[in-house]
C-alpha positions as CSV (number, residue, x, y, z in Angstrom):
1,X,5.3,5.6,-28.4
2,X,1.8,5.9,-27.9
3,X,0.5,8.8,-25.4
4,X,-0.4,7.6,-21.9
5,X,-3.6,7.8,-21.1
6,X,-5.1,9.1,-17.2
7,X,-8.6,9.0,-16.0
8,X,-9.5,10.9,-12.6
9,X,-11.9,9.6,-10.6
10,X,-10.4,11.0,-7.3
11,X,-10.3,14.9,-7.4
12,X,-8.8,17.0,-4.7
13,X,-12.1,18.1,-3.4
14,X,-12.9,13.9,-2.6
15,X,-9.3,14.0,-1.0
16,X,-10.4,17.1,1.4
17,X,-13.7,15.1,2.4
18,X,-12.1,11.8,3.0
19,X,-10.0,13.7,5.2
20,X,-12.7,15.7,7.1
21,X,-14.4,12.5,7.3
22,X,-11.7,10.5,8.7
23,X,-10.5,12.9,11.4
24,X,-14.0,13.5,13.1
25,X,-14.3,9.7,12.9
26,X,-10.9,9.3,14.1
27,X,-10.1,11.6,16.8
28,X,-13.6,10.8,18.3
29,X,-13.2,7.4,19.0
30,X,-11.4,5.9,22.3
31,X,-8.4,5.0,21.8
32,X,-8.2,7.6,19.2
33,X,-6.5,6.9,15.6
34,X,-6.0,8.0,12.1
35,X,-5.6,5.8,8.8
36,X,-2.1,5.6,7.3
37,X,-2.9,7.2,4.4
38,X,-2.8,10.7,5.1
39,X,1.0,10.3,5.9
40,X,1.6,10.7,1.9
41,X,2.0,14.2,1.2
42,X,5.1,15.8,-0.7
43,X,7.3,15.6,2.6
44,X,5.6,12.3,3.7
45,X,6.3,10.7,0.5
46,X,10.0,11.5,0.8
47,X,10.4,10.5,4.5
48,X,8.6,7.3,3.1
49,X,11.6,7.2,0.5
50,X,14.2,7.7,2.6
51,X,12.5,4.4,5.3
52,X,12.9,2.5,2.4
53,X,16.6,3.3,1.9
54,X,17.6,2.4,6.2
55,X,19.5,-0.6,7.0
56,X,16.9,-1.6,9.3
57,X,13.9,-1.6,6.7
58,X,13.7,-4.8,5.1
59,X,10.7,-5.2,3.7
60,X,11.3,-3.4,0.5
61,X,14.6,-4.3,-0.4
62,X,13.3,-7.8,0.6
63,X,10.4,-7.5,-1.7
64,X,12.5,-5.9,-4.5
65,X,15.6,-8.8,-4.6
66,X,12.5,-11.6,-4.3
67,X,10.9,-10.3,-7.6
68,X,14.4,-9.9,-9.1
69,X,14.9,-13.6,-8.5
70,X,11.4,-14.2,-9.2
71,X,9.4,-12.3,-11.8
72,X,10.8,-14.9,-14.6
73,X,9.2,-17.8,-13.1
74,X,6.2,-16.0,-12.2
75,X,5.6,-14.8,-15.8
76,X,6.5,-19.0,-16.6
77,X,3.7,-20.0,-14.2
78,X,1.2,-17.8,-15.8
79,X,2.2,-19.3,-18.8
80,X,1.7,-22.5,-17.7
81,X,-1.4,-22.0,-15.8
82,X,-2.7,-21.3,-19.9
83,X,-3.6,-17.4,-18.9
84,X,-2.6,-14.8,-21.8
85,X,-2.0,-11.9,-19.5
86,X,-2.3,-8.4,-21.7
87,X,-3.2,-6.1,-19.3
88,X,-0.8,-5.6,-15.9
89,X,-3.0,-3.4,-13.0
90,X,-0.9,-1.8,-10.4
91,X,-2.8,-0.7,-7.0
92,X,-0.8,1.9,-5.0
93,X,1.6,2.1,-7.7
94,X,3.2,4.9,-6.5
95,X,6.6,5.2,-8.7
96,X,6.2,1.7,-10.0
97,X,10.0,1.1,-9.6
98,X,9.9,-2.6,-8.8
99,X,7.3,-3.2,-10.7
100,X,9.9,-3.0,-13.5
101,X,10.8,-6.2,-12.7
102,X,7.8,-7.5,-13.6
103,X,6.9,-5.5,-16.7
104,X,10.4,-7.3,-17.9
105,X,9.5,-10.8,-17.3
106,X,5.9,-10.2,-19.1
107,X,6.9,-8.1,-22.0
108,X,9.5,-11.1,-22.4
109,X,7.0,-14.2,-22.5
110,X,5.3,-11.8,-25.5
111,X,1.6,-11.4,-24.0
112,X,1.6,-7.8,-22.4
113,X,0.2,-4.9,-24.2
114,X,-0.9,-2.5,-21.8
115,X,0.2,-1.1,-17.6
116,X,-2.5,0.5,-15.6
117,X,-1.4,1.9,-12.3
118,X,-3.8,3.0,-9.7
119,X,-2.7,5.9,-7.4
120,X,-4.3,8.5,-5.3
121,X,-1.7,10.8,-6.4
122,X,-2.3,12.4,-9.4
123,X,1.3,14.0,-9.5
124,X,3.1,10.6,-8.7
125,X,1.0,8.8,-11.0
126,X,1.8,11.4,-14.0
127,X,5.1,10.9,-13.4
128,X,5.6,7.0,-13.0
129,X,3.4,6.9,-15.9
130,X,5.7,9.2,-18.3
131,X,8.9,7.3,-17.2
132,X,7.1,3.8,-18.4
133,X,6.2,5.2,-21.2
134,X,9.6,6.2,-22.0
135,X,11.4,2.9,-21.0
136,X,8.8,0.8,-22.6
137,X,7.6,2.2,-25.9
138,X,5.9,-0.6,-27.2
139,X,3.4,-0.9,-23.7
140,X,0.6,1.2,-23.4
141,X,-0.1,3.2,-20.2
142,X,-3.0,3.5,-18.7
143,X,-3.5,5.8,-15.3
144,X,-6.2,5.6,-12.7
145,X,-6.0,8.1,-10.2
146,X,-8.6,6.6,-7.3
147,X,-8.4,4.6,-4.6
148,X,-8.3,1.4,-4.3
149,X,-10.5,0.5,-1.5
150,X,-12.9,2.8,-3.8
151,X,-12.5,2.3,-7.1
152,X,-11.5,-1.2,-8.1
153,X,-14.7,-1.3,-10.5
154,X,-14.0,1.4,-12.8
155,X,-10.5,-0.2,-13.7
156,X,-10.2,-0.8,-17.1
157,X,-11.2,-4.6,-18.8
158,X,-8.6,-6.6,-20.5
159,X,-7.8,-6.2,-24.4
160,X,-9.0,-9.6,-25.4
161,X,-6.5,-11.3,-22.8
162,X,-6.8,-11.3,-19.0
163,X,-5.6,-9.1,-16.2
164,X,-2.8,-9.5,-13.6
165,X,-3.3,-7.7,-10.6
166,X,-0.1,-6.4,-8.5
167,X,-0.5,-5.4,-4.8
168,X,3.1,-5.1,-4.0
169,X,4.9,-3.6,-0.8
170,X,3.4,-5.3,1.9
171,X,0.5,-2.9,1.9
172,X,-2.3,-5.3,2.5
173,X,-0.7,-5.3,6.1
174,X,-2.1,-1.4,6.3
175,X,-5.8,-2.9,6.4
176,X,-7.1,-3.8,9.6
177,X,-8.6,-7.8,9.3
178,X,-12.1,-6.4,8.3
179,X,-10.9,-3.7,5.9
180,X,-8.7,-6.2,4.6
181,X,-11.4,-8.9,4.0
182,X,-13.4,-6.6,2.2
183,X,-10.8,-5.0,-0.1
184,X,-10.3,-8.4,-1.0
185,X,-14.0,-10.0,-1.3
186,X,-14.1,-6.9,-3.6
187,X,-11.0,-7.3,-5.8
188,X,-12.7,-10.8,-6.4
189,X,-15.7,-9.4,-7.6
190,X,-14.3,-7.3,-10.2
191,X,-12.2,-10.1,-11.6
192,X,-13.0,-12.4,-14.3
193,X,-12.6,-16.2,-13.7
194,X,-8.5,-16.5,-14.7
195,X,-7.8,-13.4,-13.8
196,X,-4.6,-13.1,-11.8
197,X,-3.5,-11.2,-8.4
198,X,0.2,-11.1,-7.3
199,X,0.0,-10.1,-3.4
200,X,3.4,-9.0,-2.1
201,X,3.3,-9.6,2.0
202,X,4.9,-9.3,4.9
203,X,5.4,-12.7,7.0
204,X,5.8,-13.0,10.7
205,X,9.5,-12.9,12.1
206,X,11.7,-12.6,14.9
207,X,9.8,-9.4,16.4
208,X,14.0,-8.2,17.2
209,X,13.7,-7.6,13.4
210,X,10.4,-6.5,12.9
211,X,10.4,-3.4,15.6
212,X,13.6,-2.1,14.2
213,X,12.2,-2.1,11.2
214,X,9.2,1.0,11.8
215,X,11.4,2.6,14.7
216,X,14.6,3.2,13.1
217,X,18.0,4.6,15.4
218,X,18.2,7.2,12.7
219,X,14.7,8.8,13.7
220,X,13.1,8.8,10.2
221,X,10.0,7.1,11.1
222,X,9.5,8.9,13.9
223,X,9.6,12.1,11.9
224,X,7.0,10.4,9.1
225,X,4.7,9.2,11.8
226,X,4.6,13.1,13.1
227,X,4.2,14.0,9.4
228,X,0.1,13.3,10.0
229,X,0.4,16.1,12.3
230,X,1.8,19.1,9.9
231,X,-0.9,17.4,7.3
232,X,-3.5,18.1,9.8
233,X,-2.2,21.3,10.5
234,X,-2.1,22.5,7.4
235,X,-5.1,21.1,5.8
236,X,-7.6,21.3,8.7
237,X,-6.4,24.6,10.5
238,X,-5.3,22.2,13.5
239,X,-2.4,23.6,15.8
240,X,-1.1,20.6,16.9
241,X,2.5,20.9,18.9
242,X,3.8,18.6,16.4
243,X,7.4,18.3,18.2
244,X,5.4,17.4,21.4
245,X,4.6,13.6,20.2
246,X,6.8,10.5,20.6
247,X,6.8,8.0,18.3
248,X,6.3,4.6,19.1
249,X,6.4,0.9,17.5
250,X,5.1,-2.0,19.8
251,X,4.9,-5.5,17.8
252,X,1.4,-6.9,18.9
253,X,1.7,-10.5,19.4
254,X,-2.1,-11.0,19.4
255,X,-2.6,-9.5,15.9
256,X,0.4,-10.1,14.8
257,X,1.2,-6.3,13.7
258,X,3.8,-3.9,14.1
259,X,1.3,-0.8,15.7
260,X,2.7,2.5,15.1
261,X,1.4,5.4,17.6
262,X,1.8,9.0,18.6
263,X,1.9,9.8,22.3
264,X,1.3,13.1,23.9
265,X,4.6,14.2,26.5
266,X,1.8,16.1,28.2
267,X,-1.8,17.1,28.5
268,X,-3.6,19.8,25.9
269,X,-6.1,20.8,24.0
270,X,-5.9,20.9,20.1
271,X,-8.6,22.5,18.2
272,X,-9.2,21.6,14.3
273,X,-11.3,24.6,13.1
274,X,-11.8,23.2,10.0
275,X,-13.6,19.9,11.2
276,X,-15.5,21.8,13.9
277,X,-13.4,20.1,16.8
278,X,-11.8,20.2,19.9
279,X,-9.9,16.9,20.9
280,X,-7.9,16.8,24.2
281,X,-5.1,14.4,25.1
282,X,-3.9,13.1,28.5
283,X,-0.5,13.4,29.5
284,X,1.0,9.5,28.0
285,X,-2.1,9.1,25.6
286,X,-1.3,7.1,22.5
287,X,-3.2,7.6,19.2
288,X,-2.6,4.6,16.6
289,X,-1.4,6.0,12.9
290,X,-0.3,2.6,11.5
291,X,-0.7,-1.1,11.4
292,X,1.4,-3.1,9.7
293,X,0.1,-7.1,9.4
294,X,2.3,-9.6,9.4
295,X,1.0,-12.8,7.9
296,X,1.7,-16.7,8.1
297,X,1.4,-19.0,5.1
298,X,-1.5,-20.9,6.2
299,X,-3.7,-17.8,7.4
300,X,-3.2,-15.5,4.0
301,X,-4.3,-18.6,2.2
302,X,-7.2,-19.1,3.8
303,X,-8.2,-15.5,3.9
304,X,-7.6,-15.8,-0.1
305,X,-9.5,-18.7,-0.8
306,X,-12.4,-17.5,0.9
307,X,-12.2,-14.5,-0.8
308,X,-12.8,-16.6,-4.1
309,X,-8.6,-16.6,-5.2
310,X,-7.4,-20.2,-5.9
311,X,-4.5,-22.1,-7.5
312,X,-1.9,-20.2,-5.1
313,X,1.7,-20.2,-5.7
314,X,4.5,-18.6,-2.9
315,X,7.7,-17.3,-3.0
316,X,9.5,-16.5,-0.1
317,X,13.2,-15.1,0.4
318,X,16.0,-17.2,2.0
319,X,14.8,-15.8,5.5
320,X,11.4,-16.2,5.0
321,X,10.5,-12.6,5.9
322,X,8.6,-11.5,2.6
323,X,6.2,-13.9,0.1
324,X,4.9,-13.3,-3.4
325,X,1.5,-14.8,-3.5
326,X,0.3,-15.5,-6.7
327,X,-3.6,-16.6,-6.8
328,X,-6.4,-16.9,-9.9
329,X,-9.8,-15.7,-9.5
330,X,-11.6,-19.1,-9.0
C-alpha cells in the first residue's frame, strides 16, 4: 500500500479569518445571514450524521441507493464516451462513504489509479483518507485540505489519463444562484477538454416532502441549525442565548429552496468581542443559515452548458427526487 499523501492549503489561521470575515459581512447586512459552512464543527458534523440517518431525510439515502444502482453504468458511459479516467477528485469529501460506490465501479473497468478528496477538514480528511487506503491498496490517495470555492486550481493534474470530478450530496444546492454560477464557470476553467464532473442534485418535489426533510419531528436539525450559534460563541467570544432561537424551514417557491432560519423569541443585544460587534435582534427576527436548491432538469442543464459542461447524462431514482448528472468539459 502506498502512503497517502495530504497537501494543506487551508490552515486554521485562514479558517479563523474566513470566519471573522463572514460574520461582520453577515450579521451586518438586512436580513441578516451566515453561510452554511460554519455548521461543521466536531458536534455539527455529528448532528449532520445523525440528519442523515432520520426517516424524513431523503436526500442521502436517495443519493446513496441511486449510485448503488448506478455507479456501474456510469463507469460504462465513460468508457464509452472514450475517456480513460485515472484520477477520481472528490470536493467536500467529507468521509467519502458513498463515494465507495464509485471507486468500485472505476477500479473495475481497470483505468483508476489515484482518489483525491478535497475537504476543509483536515481531521475528516486524514481519516477518510487512511480508511481508502486501507480498503483499496492498489489506489493512491491523494488529500487536499482547501476549499473548494477557493482552491479548485491547485488540485492535482491527471497521471497521463483524465479526471472525474465528484460533487455529491446535493451540495451545489448550498450556493446561492450567483455563487453557484461561479463555482462552476470556475470548475470549468480548471478542467481539461474530456475531463469529467458527476454532480449529485437535489430536484424539485412535492414541498410535503421537501420541508420535512430540514425540520425533522425529532428536533435534530433544529439543534444543528443552533449549532452556528455555540461556533460563534466559542470561536468569536459571542454570548449568544443559544436556546433562545427557533428553528425554521420555509420551502421558497420562487427560488425553489428549502430556507433554513434562526428566529429570535425576543429582543436583545449580542456582542461578538472578537469581530468588534454588537448586532441586535427584534423580537420575531429571522436570520437565514441555509439554502438548500432544488433544481429541475432543464434549468441545471442549462446552467451547465453555459458553464462550458456538455454531453450530459441523468439518472434519477424511481421518485424522481435526486439526479446524477454526468457532464464533460466541452
Amino acid at each position: 500500500m502506498t502512503a497517502p499523501v495530504l497537501e494543506i492549503h487551508l490552515s486554521d489561521s485562514d479558517a479563523a479569518d474566513a470566519l471573522h470575515r463572514d460574520v461582520r459581512i453577515g450579521l451586518s447586512a438586512d436580513p441578516k445571514w451566515l453561510p452554511p459552512k460554519w455548521f461543521y464543527d466536531a458536534r455539527g458534523s455529528e448532528l449532520f450524521e445523525q440528519i442523515t440517518m432520520l426517516p424524513e431525510y431523503y436526500p442521502t439515502r436517495t443519493e446513496r441507493e441511486l449510485l448503488r444502482r448506478s455507479a456501474e453504468e456510469i463507469a460504462d458511459r465513460i468508457v464509452v464516451q472514450g475517456a480513460v479516467v485515472d484520477t477520481l477528485v472528490e470536493l467536500g469529501s467529507g468521509s467519502s462513504e458513498k463515494t465507495r460506490l464509485l471507486l468500485d465501479a472505476l477500479i473495475a473497468n481497470g483505468s483508476l489509479r489515484r482518489f483525491v478528496p478535497l475537504d476543509v477538514s483536515e481531521s475528516a480528511l486524514r481519516g477518510a483518507m487512511v480508511a481508502v487506503a486501507r480498503e483499496y491498496p492498489g489506489l493512491a490517495v491523494h488529500g487536499v485540505v482547501g476549499d473548494f470555492t477557493q482552491h479548485l486550481e491547485l488540485l492535482p493534474a491527471g497521471q497521463g489519463g483524465r479526471r472525474l470530478v465528484a460533487f455529491l450530496g446535493g451540495t451545489i444546492g448550498n450556493l446561492l444562484p450567483a455563487e453557484r454560477a461561479g463555482f462552476v464557470t470556475a470548475l470549468r476553467a480548471v478542467l481539461d477538454p474530456g475531463e469529467l464532473l458527476l454532480l449529485g442534485a437535489g430536484l424539485v418535489t412535492d414541498p410535503a416532502v421537501m420541508v420535512p426533510a430540514y425540520d425533522d419531528g425529532a428536533g435534530v436539525t433544529a439543534e444543528f441549525n443552533r449549532n452556528v450559534l455555540r461556533v460563534l460563541n466559542r470561536e468569536l467570544g459571542a454570548d449568544f442565548e443559544v436556546d433562545v432561537f427557533d428553528h425554521v424551514a420555509v420551502w421558497d417557491a420562487t427560488h425553489e429552496w428549502i430556507e433554513m432560519r434562526l428566529r429570535a423569541r425576543r429582543a436583545m443585544t449580542v456582542r461578538l468581542p472578537r469581530v468588534g460587534m454588537t448586532v441586535h435582534y427584534a423580537e420575531g427576527e429571522e436570520m437565514r443559515t441555509e439554502v438548500s436548491g432544488k433544481f429541475r432538469r432543464e434549468g441545471l442543464g442549462a446552467e451547465l452548458a453555459d458553464a462550458g459542461f456538455a454531453d450530459h447524462a441523468w439518472w434519477t431514482d424511481p421518485d424522481d427526487r435526486f439526479a446524477l448528472v454526468l457532464a464533460a468539459a466541452a
